[in-house]
N, C-alpha and C positions, 0 to 999 in steps of 0.2 A: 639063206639070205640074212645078212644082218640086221641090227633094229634100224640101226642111218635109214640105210635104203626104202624100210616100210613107211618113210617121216611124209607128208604131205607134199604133194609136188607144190613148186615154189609160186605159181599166180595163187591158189588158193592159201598161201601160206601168206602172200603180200596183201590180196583186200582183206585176209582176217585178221591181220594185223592194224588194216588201215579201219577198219571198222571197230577195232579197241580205242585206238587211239583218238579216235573224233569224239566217242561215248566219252572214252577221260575229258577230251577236251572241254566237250559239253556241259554237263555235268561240273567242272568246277570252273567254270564261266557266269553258270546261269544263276541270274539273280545274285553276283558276287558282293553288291554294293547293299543285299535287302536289310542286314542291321547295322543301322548307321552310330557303329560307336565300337570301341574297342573292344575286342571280344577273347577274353583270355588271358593269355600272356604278351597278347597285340600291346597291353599296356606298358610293356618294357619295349619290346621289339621295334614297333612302329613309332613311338618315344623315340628311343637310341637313333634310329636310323634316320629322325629328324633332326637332332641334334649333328648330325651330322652335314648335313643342308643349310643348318643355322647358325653352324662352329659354334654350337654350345656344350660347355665341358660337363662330362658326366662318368663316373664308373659305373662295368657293366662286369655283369660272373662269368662272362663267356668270351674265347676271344672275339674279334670284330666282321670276320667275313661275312658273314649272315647281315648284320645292320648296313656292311656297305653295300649288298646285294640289293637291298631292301629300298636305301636311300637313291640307288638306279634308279629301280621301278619308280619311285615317290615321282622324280624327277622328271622322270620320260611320262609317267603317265599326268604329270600335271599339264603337259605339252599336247595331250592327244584331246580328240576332238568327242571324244566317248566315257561316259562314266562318271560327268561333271556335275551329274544333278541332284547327287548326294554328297554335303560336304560335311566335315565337323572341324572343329580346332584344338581336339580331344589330343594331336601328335604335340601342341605347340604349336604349329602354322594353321592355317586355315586350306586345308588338304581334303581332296574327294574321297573317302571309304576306297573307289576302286583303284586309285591311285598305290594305296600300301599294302594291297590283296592282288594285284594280277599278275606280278610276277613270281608268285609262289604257287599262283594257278597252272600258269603255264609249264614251271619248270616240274610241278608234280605231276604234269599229263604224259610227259616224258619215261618218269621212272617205269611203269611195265612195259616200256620196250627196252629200257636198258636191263630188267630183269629178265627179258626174252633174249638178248644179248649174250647171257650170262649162260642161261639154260641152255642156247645151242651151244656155247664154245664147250659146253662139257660133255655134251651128246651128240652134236652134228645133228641134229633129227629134230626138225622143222615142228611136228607136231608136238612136241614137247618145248620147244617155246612159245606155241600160240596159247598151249596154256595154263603155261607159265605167266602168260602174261595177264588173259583171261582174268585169271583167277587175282592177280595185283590189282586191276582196274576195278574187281568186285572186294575189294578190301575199305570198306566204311573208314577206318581209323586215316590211312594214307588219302580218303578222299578228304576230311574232315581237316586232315592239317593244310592240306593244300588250299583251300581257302579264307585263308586267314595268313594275316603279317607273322609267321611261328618260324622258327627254323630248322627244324628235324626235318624236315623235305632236302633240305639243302645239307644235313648233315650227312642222309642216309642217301641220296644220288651222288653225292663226291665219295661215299665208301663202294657205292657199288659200280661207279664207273672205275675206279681205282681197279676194282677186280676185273671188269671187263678189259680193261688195259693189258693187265698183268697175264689174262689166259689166251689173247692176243697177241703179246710177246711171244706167250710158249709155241702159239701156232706159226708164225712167221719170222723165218730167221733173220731175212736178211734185212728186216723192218726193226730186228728187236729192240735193240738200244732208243727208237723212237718211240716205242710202245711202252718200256721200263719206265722211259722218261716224265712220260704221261701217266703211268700209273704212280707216277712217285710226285706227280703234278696235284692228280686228283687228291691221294692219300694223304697230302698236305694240308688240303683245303677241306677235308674230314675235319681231320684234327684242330681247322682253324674256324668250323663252324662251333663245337664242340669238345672237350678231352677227351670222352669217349666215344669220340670217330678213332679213337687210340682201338678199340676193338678191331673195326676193322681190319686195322695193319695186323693187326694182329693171326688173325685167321688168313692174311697173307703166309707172313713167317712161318705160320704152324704146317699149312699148306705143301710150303717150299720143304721144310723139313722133314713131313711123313713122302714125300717124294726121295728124298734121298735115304731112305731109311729101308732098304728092298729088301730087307729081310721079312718086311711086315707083310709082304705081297707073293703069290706062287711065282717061282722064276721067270717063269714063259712071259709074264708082264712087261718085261724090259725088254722081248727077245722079239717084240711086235714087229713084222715089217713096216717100212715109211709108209707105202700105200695102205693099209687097213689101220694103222695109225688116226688116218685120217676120219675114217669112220666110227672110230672108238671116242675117243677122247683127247683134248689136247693136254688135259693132265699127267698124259705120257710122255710128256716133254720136259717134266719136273728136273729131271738130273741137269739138262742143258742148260738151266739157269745156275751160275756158279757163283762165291760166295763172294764176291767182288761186286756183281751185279746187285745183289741184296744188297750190301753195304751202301755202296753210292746211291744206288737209284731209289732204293726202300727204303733207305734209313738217311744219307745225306739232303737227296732232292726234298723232300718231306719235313725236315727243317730247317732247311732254307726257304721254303716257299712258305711255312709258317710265321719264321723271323722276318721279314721280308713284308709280308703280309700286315703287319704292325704298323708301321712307318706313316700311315695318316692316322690312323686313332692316336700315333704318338706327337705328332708335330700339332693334332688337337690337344691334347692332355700331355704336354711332360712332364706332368709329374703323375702319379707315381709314374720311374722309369721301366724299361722294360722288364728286370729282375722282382721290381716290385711290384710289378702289375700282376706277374705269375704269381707271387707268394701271397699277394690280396686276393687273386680268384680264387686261391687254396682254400686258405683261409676263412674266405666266404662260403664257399661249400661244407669245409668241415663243420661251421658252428650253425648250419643249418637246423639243424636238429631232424627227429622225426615223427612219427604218432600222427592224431588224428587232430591234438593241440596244434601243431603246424599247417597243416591244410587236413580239411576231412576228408581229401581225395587221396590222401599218400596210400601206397600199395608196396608191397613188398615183391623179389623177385620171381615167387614161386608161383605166387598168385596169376603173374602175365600168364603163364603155360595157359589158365583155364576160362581168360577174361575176368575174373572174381570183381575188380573195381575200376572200370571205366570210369574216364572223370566229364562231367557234363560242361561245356567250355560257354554255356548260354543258356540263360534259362526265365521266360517270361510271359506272365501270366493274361489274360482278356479276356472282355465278355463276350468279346464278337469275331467273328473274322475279318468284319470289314473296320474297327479299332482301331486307328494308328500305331502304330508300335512305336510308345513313347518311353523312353529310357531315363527322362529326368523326372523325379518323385520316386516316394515310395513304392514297394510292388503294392498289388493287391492280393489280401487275403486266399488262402489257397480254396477256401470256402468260396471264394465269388469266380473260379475257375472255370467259363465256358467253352477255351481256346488255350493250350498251352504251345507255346514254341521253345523247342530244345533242341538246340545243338549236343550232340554227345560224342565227345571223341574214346569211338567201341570200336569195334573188328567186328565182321561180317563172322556173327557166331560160330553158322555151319561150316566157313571157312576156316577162323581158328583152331575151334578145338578136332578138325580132322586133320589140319597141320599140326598140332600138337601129336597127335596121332602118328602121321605119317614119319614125322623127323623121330618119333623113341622108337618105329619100326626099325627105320635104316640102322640107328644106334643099335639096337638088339642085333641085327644081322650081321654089324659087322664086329660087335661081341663076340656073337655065336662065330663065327668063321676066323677070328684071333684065337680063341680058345680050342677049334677045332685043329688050327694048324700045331699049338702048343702041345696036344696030345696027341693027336695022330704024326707030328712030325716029319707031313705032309707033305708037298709040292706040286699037290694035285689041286684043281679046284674041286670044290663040294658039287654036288649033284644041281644042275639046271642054275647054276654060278656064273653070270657074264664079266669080263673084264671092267667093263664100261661100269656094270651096277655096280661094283664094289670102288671105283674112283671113284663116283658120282655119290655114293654116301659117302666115303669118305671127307669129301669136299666141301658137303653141305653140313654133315655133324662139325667139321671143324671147326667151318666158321660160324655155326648156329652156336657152340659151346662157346667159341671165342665173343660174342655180342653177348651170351646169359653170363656166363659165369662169374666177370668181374664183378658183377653188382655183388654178387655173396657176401660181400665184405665191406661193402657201401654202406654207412650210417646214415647219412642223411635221408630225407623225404625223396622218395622215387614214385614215378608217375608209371603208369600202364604205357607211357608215350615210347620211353626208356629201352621199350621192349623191339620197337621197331625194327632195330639193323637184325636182331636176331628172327623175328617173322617173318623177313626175307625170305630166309633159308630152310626156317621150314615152311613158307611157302611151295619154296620151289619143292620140297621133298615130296611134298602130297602131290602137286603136280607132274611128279616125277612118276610114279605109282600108277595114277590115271592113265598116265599117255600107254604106260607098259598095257594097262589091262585093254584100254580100248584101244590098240592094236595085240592084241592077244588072239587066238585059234579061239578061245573058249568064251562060246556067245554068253554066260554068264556073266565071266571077269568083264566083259562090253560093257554089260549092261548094267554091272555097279560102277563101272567109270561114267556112263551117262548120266545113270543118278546122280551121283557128286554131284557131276556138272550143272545138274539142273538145279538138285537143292542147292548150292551154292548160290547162284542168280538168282532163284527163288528166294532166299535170304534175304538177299543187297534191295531188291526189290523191296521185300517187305520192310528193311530197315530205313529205307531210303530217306523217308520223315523224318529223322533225329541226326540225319548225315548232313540235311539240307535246311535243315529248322522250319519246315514245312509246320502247317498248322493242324493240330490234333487236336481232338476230341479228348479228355481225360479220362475217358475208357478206353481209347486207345491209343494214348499215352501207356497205363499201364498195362495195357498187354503189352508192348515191346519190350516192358520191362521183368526180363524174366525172374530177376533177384531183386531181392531187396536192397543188395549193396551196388546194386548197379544205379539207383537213384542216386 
């Protein structure tokens, strides 16, 4: 029997999916409006995206899609009948908190099902995207941005709908050119949240490439009938994408829908024109600088693998819990500290570094089984070797290295946020690992999949206070904080 068929039958696969998604929903709904004032990088974002409501001119380091996403929500939600009762004039207009927070609520309740999307189109196998997804919904850092006016929510669902698109194409031929199209929709609008949503595309390309590369693979890979195809993966579909398709659909649709995507920040601001507004955002990032002179939250790339420097996006002190949380004056002394409230945008610890974990397994595996083929000069698979696992790391080391690797060479200030497109994928890898053992013959291998599972949630649980700026005690304030560089 193959793995597909062991995957969860599909009702229990649909309410456990609808029961992620309500908790996402929940969870970055509740109490969205509780601190009324900019929190973050809200101070550019929810700014820009007003300015755009007010046609007031301003340069920003990122291209525009994010601000105009933002100045939607401004809009719509200043129309709605919910949310009114906390205002500030903190954007420039006099605008309600939940007015410039709810559409980055909603759109990040979204992402673990497009990452459950993602996870079946590469396994067919239902339980391996519930959780896949699970495990996304219990990620602190993607709950943390999604409440707040940021744009990495929006950076990192247009790279990963982009893939969802594109292994969609692979599965359906006679839909593909609508699929391409769409994946060259989304991968545009990456890149127009952010330059590197350029990652993303990226681990497309690489993708596409180690697909036509069959020597990397034992021959019988290609020699798949169409029916067990289907229960393997659709990454076996890689060759039928032809290098034409890339072209136009990966690379022309994606900037055209970039350029294009310009055309009201420019008929606001012509000047600088489009040429120079590139060579200004350059420019602006190059002489960023970086160290702890620029922000004391800067981290480097290595650092993300192990969590080392979360950055705190809110942080304020009281004597009481029942204190007003007032944002204008001084703080008070950390010595008159009865109540702290911190937002921290971290990752659900025991989730991270077991994705860290899980994503250098598959990379070893599929080391060891390159280097096996090179010496044994093989065409066999190795002992207890499925088709499916070795596409499936394959797919996710890709594009996990394609989101890390650029930073290597990035000078400027880099945040632990940076890290995001690439936790994806090692998200899904640990998730990938789990689903194998808890469906596995060996009640062990079960019962360290359940573990995870529980520590995991167990985690999110206990983090939950510094995900939601819940009120602590300052002794347990510092137990959550298990470093010192995590303060």
């Amino acid at each position: 029997m193959s793995f597909a068929k062991k995957s969860l039958q599909p009702l229990w696969f649909w309410l456990g999916m609808l029961a992620v998604f309500l908790v996402s929903l929940g969870l970055r709904f509740w109490q969205l409006s509780r601190f009324n004032t900019l929190v973050f990088d809200e101070v550019y974002y929810a700014i820009f995206a007003n300015n755009y409501l007010t046609r007031t001119q301003f340069f920003d380091g990122h291209p525009p899609l994010s601000k105009y996403i933002i100045a939607v929500g401004m809009w719509i939600g200043s129309h709605l009948p919910v949310g009114q009762d906390t205002v500030n004039s903190l954007t420039g207009s006099l605008r309600s908190t939940w007015s410039y927070r709810w559409l980055n609520a909603l759109t990040g309740t979204f992402i673990p099902l497009v990452i459950a999307g993602i996870a079946y189109q590469i396994s067919y196998n239902r339980t391996y995207a519930l959780i896949a997804a699970l495990f996304a919904a219990a990620d602190g850092l993607f709950l943390v941005e999604s409440r707040y006016a940021l744009n990495n929510v929006y950076l990192v669902i247009f790279g990963l709908l982009g893939h969802l698109c594109f292994l969609l194409a692979l599965e359906h031929k006679k839909r593909r050119h609508v699929w391409l199209a769409l994946a060259g929709i989304a991968f545009g609008a990456t890149v127009s949240v952010k330059w590197n949503g350029l990652w993303f595309l990226l681990g497309a390309y690489t993708v596409w490439i180690a697909g036509w590369l069959s020597w990397l693979f034992p021959k019988r890979y290609s020699n798949y009938q169409s029916h067990f195809i289907r229960v393997s993966s659709s990454l076996v579909n890689l060759r039928q994408i032809k290098l034409w398709h890339v072209v136009f659909y990966l690379g022309i649709v994606p900037v055209a829908f970039y350029s294009i995507q310009w055309i009201p920040h420019l008929q606001l601001n012509p000047s600088p024109n489009f040429w120079e507004v590139q060579q200004k955002i350059l420019s602006y990032h190059q002489n960023i600088g970086s160290g702890s002179d620029v922000h004391p939250y800067c981290s480097s790339w290595l650092s993300w693998l192990f969590m080392v420097r979360p950055v705190a996006y809110f942080y304020y002190i009281a004597q009481s819990i029942t204190a007003p949380i007032s944002i204008v004056g001084p703080p008070l002394p950390a010595s008159y500290a009865r109540v702290i409230y911190d937002v921290h945008a971290i990752g659900n610890p025991i989730l991270w570094w077991l994705s860290t974990v899980g994503i250098v397994t598959l990379l070893w595996r599929l080391i060891r089984r390159f280097v096996i083929k090179l010496v044994t000069r093989t065409k066999r698979l190795p002992e207890r070797t499925s088709p499916t696992d070795t596409w499936i790391a394959l797919y996710l080391v890709i594009n996990w290295l394609a989101n890390l690797l650029p930073w290597v060479r990035v000078t400027r200030c880099t945040f632990i946020y940076h890290y995001m497109g690439a936790s994806v994928f090692a998200g899904l890898a640990i998730a990938w690992l789990v689903a194998r053992w808890i469906q596995s013959y060996s009640l062990l291998l079960r019962a360290v999949a359940v573990t995870i599972i529980f520590l995991i949630l167990a985690a999110f649980v206990f983090w939950m206070p510094i995900y939601l700026g819940l009120p602590l005690t300052p002794e347990s304030y510092r137990l959550r904080m298990l470093s010192p560089t995590w303060i």
